[in-house]
N, CA, C and O atoms as a printed pandas DataFrame, in Angstrom:
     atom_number atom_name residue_name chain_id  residue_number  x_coord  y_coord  z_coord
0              1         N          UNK        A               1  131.821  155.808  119.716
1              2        CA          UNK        A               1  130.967  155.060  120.610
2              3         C          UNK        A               1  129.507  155.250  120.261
3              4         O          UNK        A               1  128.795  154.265  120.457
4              5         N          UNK        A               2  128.819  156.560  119.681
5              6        CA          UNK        A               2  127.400  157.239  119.574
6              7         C          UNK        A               2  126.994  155.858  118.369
7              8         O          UNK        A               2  125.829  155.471  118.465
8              9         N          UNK        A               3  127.615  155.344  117.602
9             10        CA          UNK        A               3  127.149  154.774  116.321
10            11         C          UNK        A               3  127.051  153.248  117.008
11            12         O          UNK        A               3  126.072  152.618  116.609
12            13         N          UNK        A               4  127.787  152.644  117.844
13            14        CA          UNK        A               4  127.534  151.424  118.531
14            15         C          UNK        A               4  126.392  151.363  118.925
15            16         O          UNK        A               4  125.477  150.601  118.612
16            17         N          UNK        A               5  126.482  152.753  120.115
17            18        CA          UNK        A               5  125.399  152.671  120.937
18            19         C          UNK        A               5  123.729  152.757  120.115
19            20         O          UNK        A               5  122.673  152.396  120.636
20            21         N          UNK        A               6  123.827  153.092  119.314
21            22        CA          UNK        A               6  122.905  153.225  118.180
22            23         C          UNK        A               6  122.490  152.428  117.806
23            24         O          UNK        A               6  121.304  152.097  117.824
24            25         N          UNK        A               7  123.878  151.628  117.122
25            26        CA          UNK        A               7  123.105  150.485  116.403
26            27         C          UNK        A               7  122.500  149.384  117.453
27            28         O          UNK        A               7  121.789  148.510  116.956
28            29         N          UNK        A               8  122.721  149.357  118.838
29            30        CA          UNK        A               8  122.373  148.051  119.578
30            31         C          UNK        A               8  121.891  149.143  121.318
31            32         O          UNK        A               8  122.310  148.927  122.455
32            33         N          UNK        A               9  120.848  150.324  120.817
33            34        CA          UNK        A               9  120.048  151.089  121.629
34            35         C          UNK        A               9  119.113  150.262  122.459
35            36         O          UNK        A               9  118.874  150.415  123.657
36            37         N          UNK        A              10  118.457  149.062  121.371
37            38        CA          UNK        A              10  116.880  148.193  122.106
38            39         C          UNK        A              10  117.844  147.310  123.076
39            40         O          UNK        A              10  117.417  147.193  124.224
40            41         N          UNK        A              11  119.075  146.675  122.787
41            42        CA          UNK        A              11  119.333  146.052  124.126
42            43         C          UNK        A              11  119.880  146.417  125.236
43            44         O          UNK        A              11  119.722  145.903  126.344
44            45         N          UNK        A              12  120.765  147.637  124.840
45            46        CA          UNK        A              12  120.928  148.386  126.173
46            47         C          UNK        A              12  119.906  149.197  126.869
47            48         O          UNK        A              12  120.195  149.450  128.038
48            49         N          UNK        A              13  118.768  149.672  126.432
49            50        CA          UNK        A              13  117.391  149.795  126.749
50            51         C          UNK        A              13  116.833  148.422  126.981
51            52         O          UNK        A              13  116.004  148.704  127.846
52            53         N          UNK        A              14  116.702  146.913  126.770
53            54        CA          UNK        A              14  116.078  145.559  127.360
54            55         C          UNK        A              14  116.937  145.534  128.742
55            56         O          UNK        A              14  116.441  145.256  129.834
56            57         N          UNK        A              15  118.028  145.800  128.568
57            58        CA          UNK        A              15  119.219  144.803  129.356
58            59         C          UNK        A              15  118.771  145.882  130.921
59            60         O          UNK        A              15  118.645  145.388  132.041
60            61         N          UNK        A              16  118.569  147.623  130.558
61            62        CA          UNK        A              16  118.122  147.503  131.983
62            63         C          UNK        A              16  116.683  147.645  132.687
63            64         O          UNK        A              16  116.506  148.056  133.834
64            65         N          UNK        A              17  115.649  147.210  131.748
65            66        CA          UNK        A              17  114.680  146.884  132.269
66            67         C          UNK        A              17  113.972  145.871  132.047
67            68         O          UNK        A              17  112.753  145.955  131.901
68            69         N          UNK        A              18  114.591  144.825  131.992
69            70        CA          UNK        A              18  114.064  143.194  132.165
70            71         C          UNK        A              18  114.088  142.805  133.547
71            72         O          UNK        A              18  114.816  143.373  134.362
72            73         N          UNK        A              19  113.413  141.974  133.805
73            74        CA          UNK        A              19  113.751  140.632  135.119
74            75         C          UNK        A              19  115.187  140.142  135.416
75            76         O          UNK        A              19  115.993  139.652  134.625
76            77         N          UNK        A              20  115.271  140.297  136.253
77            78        CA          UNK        A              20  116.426  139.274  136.721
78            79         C          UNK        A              20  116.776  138.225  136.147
79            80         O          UNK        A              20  117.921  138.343  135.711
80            81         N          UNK        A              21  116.191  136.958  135.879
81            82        CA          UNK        A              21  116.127  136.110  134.973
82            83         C          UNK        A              21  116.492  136.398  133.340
83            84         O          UNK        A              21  117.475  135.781  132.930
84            85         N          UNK        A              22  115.916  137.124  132.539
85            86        CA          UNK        A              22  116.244  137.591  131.361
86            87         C          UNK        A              22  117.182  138.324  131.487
87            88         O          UNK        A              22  118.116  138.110  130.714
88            89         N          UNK        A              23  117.302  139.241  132.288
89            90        CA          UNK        A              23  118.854  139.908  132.501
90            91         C          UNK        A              23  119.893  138.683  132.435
91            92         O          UNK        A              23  120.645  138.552  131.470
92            93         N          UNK        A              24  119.887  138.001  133.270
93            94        CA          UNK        A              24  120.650  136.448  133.344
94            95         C          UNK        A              24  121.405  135.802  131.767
95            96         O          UNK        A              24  122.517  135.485  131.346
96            97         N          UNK        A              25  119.926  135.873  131.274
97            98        CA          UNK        A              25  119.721  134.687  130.201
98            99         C          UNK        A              25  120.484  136.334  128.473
99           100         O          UNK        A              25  120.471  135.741  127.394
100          101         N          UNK        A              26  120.704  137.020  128.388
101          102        CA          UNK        A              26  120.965  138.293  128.124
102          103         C          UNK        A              26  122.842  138.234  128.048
103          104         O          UNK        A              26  123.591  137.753  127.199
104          105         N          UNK        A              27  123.107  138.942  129.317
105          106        CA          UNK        A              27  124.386  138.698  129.716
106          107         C          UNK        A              27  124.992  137.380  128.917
107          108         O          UNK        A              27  125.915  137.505  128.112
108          109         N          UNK        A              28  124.385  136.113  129.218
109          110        CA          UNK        A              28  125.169  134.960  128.830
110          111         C          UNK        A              28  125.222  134.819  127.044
111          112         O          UNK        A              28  126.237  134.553  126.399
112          113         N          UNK        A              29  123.989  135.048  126.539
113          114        CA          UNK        A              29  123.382  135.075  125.485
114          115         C          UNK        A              29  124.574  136.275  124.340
115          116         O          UNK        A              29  124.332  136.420  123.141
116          117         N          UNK        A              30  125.283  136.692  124.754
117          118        CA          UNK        A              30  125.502  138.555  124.078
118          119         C          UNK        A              30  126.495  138.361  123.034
119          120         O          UNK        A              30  127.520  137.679  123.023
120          121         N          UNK        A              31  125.847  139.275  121.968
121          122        CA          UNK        A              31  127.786  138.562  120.907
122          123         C          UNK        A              31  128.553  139.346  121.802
123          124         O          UNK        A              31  128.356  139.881  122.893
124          125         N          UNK        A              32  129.932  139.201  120.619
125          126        CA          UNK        A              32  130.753  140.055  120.930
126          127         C          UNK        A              32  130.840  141.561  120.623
127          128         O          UNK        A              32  131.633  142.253  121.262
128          129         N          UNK        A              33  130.130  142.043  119.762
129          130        CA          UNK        A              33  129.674  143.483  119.936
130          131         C          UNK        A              33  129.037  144.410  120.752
131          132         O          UNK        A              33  129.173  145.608  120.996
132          133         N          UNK        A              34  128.071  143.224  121.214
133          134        CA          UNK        A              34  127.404  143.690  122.389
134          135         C          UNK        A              34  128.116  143.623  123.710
135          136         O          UNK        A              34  127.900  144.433  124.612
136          137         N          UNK        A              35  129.040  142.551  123.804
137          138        CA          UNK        A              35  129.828  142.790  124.994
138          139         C          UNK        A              35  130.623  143.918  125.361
139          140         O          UNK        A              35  130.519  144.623  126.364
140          141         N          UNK        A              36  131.669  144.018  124.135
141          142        CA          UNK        A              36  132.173  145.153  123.510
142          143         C          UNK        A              36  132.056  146.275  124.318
143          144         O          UNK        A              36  132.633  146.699  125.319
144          145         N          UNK        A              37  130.724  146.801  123.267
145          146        CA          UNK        A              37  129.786  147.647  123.923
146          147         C          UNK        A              37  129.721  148.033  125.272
147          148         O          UNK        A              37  130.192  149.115  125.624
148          149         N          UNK        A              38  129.023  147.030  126.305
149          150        CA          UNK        A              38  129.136  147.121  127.572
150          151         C          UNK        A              38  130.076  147.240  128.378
151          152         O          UNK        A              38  129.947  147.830  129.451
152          153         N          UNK        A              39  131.183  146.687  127.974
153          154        CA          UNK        A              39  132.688  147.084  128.608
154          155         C          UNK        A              39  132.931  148.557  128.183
155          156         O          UNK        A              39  133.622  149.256  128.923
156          157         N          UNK        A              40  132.357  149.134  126.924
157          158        CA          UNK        A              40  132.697  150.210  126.681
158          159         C          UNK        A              40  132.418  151.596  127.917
159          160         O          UNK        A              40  133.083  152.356  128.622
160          161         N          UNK        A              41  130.710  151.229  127.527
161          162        CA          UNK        A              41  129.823  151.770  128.729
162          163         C          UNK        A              41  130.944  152.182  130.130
163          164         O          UNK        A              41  131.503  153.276  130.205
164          165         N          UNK        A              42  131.079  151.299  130.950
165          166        CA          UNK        A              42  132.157  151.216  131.758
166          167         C          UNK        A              42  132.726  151.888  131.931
167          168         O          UNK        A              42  132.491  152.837  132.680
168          169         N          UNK        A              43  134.346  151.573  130.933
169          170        CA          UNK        A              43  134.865  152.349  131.119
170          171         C          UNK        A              43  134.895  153.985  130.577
171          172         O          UNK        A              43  135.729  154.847  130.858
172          173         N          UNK        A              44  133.664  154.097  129.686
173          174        CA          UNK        A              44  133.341  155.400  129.388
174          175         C          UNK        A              44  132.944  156.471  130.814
175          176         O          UNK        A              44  133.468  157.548  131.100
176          177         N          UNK        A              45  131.769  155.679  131.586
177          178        CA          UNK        A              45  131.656  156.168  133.317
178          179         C          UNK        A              45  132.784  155.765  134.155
179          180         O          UNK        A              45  132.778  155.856  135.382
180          181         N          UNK        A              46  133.703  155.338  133.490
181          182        CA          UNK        A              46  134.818  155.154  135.124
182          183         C          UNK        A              46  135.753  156.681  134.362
183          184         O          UNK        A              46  136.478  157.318  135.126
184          185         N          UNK        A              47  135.648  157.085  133.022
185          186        CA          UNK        A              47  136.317  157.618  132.931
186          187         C          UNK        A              47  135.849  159.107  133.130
187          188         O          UNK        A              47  136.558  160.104  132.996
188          189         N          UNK        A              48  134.543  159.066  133.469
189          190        CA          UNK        A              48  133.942  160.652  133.206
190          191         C          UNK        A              48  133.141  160.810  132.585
191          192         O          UNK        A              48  132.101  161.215  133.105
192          193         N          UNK        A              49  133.183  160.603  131.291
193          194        CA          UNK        A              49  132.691  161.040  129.828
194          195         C          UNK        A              49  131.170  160.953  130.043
195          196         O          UNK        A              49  130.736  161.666  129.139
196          197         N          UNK        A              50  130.374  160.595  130.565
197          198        CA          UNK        A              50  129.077  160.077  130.569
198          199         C          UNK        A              50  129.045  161.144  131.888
199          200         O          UNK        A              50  130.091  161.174  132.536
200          201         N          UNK        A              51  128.000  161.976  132.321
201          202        CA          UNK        A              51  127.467  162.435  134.038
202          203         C          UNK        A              51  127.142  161.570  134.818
203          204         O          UNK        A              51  126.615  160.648  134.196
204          205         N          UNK        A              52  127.181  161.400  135.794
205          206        CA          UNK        A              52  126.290  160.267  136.795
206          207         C          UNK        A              52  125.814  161.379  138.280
207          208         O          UNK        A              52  126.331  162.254  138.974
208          209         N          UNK        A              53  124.827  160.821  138.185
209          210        CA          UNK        A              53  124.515  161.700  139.325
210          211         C          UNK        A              53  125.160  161.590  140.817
211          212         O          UNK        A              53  126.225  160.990  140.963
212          213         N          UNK        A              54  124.332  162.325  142.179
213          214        CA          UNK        A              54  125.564  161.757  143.089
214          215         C          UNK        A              54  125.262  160.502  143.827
215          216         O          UNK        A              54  126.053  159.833  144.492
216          217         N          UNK        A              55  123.770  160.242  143.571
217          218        CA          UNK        A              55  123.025  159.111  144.175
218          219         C          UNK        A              55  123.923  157.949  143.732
219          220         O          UNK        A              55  124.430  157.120  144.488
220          221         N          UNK        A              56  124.103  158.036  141.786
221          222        CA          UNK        A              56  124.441  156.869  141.087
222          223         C          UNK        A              56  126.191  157.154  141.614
223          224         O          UNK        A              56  127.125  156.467  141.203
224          225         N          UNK        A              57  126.268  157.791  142.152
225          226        CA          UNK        A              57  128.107  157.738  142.213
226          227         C          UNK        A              57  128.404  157.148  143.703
227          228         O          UNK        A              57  129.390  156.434  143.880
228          229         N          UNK        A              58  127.608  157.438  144.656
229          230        CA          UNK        A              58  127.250  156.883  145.884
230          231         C          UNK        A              58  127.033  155.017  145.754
231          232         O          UNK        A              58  127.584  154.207  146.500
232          233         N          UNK        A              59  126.336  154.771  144.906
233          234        CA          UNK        A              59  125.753  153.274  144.539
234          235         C          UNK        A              59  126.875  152.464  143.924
235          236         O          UNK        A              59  126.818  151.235  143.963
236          237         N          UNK        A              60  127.919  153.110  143.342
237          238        CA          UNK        A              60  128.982  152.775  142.345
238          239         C          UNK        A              60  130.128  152.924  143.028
239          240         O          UNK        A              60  131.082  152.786  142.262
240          241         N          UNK        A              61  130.510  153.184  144.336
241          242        CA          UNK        A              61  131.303  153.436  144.749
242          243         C          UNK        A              61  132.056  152.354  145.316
243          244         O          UNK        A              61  133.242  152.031  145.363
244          245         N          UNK        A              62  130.445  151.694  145.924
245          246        CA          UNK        A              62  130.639  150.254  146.590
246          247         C          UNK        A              62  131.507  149.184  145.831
247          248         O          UNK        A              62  132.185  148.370  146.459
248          249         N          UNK        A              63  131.465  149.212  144.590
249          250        CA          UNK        A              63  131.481  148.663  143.254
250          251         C          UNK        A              63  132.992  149.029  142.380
251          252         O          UNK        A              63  133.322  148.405  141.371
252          253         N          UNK        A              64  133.772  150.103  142.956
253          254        CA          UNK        A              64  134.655  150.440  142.464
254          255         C          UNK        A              64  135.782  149.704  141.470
255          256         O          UNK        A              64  136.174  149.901  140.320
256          257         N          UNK        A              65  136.098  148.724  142.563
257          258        CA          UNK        A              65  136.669  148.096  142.347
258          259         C          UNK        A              65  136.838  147.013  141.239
259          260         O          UNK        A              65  137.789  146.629  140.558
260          261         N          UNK        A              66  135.541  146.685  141.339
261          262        CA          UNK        A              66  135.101  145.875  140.496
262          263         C          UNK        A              66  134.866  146.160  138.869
263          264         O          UNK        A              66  135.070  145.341  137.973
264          265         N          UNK        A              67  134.267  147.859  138.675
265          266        CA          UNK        A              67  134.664  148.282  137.578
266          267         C          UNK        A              67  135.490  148.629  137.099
267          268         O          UNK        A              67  135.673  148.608  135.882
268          269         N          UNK        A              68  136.334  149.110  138.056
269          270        CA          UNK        A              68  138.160  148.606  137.667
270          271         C          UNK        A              68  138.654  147.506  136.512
271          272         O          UNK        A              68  139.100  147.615  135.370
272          273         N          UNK        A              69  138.368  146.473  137.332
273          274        CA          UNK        A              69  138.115  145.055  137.039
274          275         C          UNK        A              69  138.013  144.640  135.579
275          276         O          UNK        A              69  138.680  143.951  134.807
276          277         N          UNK        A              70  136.480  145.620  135.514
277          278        CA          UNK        A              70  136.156  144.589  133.981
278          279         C          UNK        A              70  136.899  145.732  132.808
279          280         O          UNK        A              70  137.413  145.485  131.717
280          281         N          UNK        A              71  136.746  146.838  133.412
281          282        CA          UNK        A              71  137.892  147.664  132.029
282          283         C          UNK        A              71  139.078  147.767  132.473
283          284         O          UNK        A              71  139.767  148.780  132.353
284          285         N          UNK        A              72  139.411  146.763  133.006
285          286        CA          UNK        A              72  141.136  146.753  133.133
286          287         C          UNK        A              72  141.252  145.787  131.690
287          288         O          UNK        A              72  140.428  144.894  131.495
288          289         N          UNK        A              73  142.107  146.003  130.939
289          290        CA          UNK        A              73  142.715  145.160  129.833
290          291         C          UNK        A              73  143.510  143.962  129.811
291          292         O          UNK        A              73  143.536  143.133  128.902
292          293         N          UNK        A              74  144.348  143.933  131.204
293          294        CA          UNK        A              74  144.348  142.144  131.744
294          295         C          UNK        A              74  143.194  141.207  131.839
295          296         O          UNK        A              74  143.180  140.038  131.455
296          297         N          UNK        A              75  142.319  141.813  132.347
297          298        CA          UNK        A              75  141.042  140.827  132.270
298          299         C          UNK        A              75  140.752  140.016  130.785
299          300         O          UNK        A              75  140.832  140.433  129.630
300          301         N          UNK        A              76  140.506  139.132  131.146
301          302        CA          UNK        A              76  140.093  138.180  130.196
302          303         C          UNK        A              76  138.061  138.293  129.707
303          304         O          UNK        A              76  137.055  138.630  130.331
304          305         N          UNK        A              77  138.252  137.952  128.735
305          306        CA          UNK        A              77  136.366  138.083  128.639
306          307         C          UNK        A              77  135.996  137.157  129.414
307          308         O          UNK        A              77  134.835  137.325  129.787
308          309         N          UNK        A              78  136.371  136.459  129.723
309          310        CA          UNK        A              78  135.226  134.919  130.560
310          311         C          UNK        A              78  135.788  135.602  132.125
311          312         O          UNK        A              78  135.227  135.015  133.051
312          313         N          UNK        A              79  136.606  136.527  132.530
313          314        CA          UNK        A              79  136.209  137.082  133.684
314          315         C          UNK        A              79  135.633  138.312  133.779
315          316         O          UNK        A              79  135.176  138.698  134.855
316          317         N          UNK        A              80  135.583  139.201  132.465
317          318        CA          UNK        A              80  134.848  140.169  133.072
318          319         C          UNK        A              80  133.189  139.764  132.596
319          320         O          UNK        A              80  132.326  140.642  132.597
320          321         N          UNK        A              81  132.860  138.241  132.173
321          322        CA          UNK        A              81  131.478  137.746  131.461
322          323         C          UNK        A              81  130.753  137.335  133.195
323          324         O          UNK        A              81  129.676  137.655  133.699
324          325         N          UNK        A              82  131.565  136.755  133.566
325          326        CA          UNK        A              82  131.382  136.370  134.778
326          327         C          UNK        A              82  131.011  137.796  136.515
327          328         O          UNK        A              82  130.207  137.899  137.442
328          329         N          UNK        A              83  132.383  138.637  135.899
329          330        CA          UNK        A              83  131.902  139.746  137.049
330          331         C          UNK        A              83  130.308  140.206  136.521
331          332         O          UNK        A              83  129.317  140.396  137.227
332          333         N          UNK        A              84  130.426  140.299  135.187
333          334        CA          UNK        A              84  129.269  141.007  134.424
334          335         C          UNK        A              84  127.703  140.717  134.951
335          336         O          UNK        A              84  126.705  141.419  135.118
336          337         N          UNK        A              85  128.064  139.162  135.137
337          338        CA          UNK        A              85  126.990  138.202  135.887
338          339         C          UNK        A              85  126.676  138.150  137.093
339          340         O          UNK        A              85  125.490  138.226  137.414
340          341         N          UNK        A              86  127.547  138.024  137.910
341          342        CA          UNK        A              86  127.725  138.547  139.423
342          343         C          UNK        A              86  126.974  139.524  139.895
343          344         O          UNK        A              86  126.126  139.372  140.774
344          345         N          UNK        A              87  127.331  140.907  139.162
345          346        CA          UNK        A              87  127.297  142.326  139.819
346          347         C          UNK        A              87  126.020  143.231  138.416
347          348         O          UNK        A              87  126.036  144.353  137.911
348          349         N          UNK        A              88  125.033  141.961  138.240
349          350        CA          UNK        A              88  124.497  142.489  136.871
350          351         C          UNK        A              88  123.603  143.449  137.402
351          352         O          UNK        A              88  122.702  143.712  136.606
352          353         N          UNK        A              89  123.543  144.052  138.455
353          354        CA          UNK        A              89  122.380  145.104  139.200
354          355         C          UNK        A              89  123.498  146.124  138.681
355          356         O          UNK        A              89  122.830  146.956  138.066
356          357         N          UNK        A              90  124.521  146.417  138.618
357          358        CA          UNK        A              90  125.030  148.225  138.517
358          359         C          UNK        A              90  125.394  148.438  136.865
359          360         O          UNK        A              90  125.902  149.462  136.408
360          361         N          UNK        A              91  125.042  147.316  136.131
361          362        CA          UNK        A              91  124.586  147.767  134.893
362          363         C          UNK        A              91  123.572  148.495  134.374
363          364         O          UNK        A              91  123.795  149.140  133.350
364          365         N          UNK        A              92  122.028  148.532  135.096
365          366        CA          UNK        A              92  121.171  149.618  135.127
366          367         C          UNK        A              92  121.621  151.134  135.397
367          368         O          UNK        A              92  121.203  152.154  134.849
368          369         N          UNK        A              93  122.761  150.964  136.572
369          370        CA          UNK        A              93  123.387  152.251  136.825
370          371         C          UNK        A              93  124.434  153.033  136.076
371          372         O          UNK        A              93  124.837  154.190  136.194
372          373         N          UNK        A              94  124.839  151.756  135.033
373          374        CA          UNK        A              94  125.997  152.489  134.487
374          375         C          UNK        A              94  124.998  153.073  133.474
375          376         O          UNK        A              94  124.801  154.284  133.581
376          377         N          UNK        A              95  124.372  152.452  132.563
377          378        CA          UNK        A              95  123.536  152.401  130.932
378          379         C          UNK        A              95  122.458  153.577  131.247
379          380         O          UNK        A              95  122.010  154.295  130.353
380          381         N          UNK        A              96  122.180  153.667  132.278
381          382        CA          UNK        A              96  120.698  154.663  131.915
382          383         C          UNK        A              96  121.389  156.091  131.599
383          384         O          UNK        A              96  120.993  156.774  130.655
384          385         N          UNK        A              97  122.420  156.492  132.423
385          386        CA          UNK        A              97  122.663  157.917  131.731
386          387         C          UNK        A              97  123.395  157.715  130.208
387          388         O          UNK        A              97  123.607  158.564  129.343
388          389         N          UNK        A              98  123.643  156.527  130.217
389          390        CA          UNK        A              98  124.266  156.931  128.506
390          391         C          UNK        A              98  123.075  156.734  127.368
391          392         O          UNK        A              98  123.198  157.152  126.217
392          393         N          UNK        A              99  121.681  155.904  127.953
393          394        CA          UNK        A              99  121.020  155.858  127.247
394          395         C          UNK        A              99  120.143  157.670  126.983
395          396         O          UNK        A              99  119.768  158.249  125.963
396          397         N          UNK        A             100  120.112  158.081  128.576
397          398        CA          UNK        A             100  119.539  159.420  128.505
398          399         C          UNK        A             100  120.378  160.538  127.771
399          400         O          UNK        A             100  119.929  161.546  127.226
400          401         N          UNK        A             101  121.344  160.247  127.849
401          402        CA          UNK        A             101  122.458  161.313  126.758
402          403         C          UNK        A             101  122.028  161.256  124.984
403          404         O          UNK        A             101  121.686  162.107  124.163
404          405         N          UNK        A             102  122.226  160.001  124.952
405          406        CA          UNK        A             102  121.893  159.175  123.530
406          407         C          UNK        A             102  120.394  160.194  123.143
407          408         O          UNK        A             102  120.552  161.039  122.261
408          409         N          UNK        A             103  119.304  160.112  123.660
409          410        CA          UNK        A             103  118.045  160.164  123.923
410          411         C          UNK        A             103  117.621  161.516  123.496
411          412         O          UNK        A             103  116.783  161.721  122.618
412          413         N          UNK        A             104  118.334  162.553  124.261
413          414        CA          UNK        A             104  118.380  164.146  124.048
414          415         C          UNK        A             104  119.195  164.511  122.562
415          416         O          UNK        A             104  119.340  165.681  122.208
């Protein structure tokens, strides 16, 4: 995962501090590596592997379900492109500790 996240660091660093709008235009815009990627993210924090604090586990909780969702392997890409779009605020929450791991 460290060599993904590497090679495509500036957009998971853009993706969570842009506008709403460019976040938007981002999401829709993404190859498939980069999607990849972000599903990875995911289920890397649904699985542990990443820390989250208890604030960010509190914020994500609401959300459970839903990250279920997009790293469940039934899902199709045009539904988890779509949850992705929906619920694009707890992508800041998933990415910043993997970017701060990355970072150290």
């Amino acid at each position: 995962m460290s060599k993904q996240v590497l090679a495509h660091v500036h957009f998971l660093s853009l993706l969570i501090s842009c506008e709403e709008e460019q976040k938007i235009a981002l999401l829709k815009t993404m190859n498939d590596k980069q999607f990849q990627l972000l599903v990875e993210c995911f289920l890397n924090v649904l699985c542990g592997v990443f820390p989250l604090s208890q604030s960010d586990k509190k914020k994500l909780m609401r959300y459970k379900n839903i990250i279920r969702k997009i790293t469940d392997r039934e899902t199709t890409r045009i539904q988890r492109k779509k949850l992705l779009l929906k619920y694009r605020n707890i992508i800041s929450i998933i990415v910043k500790p993997i970017l701060d791991t990355i970072s150290k």
